[in-house]
N, C-alpha and C positions, 0 to 999 in steps of 0.2 A: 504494500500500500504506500504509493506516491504520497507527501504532502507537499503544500508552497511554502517556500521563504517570504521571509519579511520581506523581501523587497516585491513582493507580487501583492500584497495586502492579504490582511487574513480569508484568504476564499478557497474551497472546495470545489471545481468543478466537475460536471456529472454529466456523462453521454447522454444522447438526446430520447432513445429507445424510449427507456422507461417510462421518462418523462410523458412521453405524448399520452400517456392513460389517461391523464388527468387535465388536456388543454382549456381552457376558458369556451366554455358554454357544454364540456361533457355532464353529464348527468351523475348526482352525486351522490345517488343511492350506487351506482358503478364502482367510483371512485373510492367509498366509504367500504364496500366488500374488499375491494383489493388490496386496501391498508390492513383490515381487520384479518385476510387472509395468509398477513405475513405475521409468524408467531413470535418474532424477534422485537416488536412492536408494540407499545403499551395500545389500550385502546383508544379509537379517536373519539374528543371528546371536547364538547363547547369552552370555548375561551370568554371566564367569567366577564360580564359588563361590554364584550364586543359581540352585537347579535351577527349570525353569517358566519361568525368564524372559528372554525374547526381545526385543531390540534392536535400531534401525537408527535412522541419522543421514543427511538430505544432505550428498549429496556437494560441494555448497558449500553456506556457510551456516547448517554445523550443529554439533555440539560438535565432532568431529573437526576442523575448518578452522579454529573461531575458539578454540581452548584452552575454557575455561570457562564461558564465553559461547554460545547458541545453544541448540537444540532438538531432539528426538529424541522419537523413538514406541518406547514403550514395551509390550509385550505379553507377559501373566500368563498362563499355561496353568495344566490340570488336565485331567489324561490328554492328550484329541487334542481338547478344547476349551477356546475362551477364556474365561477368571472372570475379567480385567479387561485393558481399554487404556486407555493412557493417554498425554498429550500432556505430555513434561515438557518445562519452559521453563526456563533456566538464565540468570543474570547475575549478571555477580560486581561486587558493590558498586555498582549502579546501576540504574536501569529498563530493564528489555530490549524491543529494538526487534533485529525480521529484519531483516539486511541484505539489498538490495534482489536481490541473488541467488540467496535462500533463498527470495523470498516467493513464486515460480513453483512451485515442488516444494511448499511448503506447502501453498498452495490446493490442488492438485492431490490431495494425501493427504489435507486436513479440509475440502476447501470454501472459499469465500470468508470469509476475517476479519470478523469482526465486535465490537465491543466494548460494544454496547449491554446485552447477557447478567452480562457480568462488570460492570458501574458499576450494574446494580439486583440485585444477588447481595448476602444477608444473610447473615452470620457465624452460625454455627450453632453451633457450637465451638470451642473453642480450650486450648490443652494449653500448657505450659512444661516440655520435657525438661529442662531446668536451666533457669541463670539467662537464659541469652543466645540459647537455642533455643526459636523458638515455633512451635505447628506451628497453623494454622486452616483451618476446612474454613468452606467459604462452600457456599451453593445459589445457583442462579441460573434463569433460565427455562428453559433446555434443558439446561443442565449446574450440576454439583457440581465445585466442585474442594477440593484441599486443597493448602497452600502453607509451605512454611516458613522461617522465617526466619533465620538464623546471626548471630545480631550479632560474633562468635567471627571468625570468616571472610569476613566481609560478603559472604554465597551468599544469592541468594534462588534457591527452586526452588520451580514451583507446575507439580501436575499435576494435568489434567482428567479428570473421570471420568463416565461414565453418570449422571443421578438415580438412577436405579432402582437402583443399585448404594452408594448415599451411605449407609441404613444399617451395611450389609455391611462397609465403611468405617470408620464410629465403631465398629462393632464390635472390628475387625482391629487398629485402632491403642488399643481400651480408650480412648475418648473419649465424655465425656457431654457432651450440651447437648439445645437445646429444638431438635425439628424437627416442626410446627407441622402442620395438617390433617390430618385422618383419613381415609381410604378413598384418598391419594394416594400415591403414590412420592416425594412431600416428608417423609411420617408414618412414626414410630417406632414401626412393626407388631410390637413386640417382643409375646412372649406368657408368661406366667410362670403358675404352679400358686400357687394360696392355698393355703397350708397352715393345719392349725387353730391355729396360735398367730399367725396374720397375715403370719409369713415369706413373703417371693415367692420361688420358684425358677424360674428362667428354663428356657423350655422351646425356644424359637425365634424367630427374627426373620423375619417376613416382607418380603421385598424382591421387589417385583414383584408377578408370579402366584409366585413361589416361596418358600418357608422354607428358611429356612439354622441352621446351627448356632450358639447363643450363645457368646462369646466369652468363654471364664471365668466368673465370677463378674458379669455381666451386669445392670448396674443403670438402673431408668430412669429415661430422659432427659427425665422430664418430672416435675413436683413433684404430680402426681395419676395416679390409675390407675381405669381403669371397673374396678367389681368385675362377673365376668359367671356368674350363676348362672342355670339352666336357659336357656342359647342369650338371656338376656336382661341387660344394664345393671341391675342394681339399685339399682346409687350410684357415684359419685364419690369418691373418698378423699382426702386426703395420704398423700402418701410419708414415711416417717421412714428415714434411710441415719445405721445408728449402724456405726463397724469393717467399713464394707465392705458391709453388708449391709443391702437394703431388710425393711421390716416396714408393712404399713397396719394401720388398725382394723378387725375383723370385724363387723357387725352379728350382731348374738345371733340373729337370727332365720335363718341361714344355716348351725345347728349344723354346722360343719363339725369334721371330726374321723371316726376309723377309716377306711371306705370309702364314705363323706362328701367330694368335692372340689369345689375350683371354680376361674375364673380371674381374670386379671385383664391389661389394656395399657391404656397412655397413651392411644390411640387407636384401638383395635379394639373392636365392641361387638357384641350379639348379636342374632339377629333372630325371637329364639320368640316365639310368638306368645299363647301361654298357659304358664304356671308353672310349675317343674319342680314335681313331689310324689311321694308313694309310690304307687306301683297299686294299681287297687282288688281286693279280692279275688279278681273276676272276671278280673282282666286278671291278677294273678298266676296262678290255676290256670291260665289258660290258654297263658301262656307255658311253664308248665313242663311241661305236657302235650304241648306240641308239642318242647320241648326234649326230653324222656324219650323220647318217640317217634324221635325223629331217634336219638338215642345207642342206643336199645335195651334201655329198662330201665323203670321205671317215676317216677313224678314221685316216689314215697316215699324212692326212693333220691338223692336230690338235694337237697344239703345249700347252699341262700341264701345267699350273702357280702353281694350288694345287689342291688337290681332297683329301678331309677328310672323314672319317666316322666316323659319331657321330649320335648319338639316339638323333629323335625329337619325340620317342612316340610311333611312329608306328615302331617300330624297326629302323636296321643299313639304315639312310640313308647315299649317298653319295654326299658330298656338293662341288661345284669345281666351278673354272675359267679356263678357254679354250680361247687361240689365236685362230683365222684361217685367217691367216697371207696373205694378197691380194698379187699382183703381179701389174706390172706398177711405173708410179711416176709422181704424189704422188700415193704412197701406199693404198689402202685402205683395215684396217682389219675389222673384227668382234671379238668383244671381250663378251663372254660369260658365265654368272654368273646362276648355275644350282641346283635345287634339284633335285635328284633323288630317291625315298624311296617307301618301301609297300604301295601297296592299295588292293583294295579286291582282294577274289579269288588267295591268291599269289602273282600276281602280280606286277609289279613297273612298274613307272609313273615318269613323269618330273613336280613334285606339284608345280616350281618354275622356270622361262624360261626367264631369261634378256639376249637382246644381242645388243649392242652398235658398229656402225659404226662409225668409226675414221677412218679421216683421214690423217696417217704418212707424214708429210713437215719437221718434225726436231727430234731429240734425246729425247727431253724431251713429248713426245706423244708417248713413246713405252712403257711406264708403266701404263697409266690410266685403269680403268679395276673398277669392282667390285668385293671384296672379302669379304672371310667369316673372320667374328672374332671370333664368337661362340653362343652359347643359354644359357637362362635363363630364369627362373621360377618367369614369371609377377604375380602367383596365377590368383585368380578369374578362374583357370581352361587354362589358355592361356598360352604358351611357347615365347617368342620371341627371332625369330632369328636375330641376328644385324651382318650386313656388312658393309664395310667400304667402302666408292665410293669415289676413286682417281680420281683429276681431272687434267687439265694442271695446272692450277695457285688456288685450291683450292680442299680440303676434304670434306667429309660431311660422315655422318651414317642413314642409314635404318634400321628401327626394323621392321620385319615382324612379322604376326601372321597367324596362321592357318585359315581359313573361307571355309565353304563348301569343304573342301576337296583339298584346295589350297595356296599358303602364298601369304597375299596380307600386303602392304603398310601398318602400321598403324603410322608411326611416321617417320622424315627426317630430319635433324639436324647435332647441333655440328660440330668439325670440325673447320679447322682455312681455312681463303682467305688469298691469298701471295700478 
């Protein structure tokens, strides 16, 4: 049984095999047999005053046996599955090395040691809770970890965690730094809303195949952001973080502003293949004829907020929001959020069909609606198109994605309550 020297920092590394039993979203009645099924293993068992999260220690060799000292598996629930495991390593004021008792049951739960992973792992972050407490998340080939350090207490603790989970991470702990490549689980899939005075608001972070929710006030981790207007990179920016808050420059040519959006991440970009614009005449009657048609009423009765055309793939679709404005009082309208784009044969089809009943008792319920902000190139082969749903007294964003032939839900979020 290999250990690290001090000059690597007190860390164990562990093959990747095992690991993967227990990735973030496996099922944790799974996870929970297979700790219980190793006999070297006290049982797992709730961590007093933290709901979610689930503990076990060997029965030699682990913090229980050696006071402060030693190692234990850590595992983060939500509902009845795992959002995060984790291998913490413990020593108090010195490099920690298993005793040779422990390293049996080790292996057995992460695989064979190895420390090749952690001695080529790059600092990605790094925080000072005060003066004497540093906390750094490093990447490495197969794994992320994050470590911290107590000059206070002389504790070093460093736990491993999934890649694909390491955004999620700087998120959770409100950590910025630079984490490097785009279209990888090393990249800062963060995705934010340009608004027309250049503020970002964060909408989501991609981690994996999945988006998770921004972490407060959500700033990026990298000193540039792709602006992405019609599913396409337009530019590259600087970031300016004045009190908190990011701002780029807008290129004038992207009037953005009313029901006008766009977006913008460190390393997500877009994959249209021709330019967002306005439709052309033809292409608007014809959306709205087939809109009126569907609703039951005529295209005259149908009051434009926007109608874009921008390429989701299958060529110029036309993406819009439509009043149809009731009559009485209180009022009641339908508010109408559309795709319209090719399918076989020629063809167009409505791949996309929201329509929300409101009803008008005051001035500030004449604006709620769902609209479009733009697309972007999630990779793994998916587009996601993200909208922005106004509410009376609060915002929120929808990323859709394509499925069978239609955009369905994958993510709902961000957004501020008033």
């Amino acid at each position: 049984m290999r250990t690290l020297t001090a000059a690597l920092v007190p860390v164990l590394v562990v093959a990747c095999a095992a690991w993967a039993a227990a990735m973030p979203g496996s099922s944790f009645a799974a996870e929970k047999a297979r700790l219980a099924a190793i006999p070297e293993l006290r049982p797992l068992a709730p961590v007093a005053g933290l709901a979610g999260r689930w503990s076990t220690h060997p029965r030699s060799g682990g913090d229980e046996t050696q006071g402060d000292d030693g190692w234990a598996v850590t595992v983060v629930t939500s509902g009845s599955f795992v959002s995060r495991e984790s291998l913490d390593v413990k020593a108090f004021g010195k490099p920690y090395a298993i005793a040779k008792d422990g390293a049996t049951t080790f292996a057995r739960v992460f695989g064979a040691p190895v420390e090749a992973d952690f001695a080529a792992s790059a600092v990605v972050a790094t925080q000072h809770e005060d003066s004497q407490i540093t906390q750094t998340f490093r990447r490495g080939a197969k794994y992320a970890y994050r470590s911290v350090d107590d000059a206070r207490n002389g504790l070093h603790t460093v736990e491993l965690i999934p890649l694909s989970a390491l955004p999620h991470e700087l998120h959770q702990y409100a950590v910025t730094g630079t984490v490097p490549s785009a279209g990888s689980d090393q990249s800062d899939g963060s995705i934010y809303v340009v608004q027309g005075n250049g503020a970002l608001a964060p909408v989501a972070v991609q981690s994996g195949t999945e988006l998770i929710a921004p972490s407060g006030n959500k700033l990026p981790a990298s000193p540039n952001v792709n602006l992405i207007y019609g599913d396409r990179t337009i530019a590259t920016v600087p970031v300016t973080v004045i009190d908190g808050h990011a701002s780029v420059p807008v290129p004038p040519s992207m009037h953005l502003g009313g029901y006008v959006g766009a977006l913008a991440s460190p390393t997500l970009g877009g994959a249209g293949a021709t330019p967002r614009r306005a439709p052309t005449p033809a292409e608007r009657a014809a959306v709205l004829t087939a809109a009126a048609a569907r609703l039951g009423t005529d295209p005259g009765a149908l009051t434009v907020r926007n109608l874009t055309a921008i390429d989701l793939g299958h060529g110029p679709a036309v993406v819009g929001t439509l009043n149809w404005k009731g009559t009485g009082t209180p009022r009641v309208d339908r508010r109408i959020f559309f795709v319209n784009e090719p399918v076989a044969d020629d063809k167009r089809a409505m791949t996309l069909w929201n329509v929300q009943t409101i009803t008008v008792t005051e001035p500030l319920l004449e604006d709620p609606a769902e609209y479009l902000v733009d697309a972007l190139d999630l990779g793994h082969g998916k587009i996601g198109l993200v909208t922005h749903i106004v509410g009376y007294d609060a915002d929120s964003y929808t990323v859709y994605t394509r499925t069978a032939g239609a955009w369905k839900s994958m993510y709902a979020g961000g957004g501020v309550a008033l």
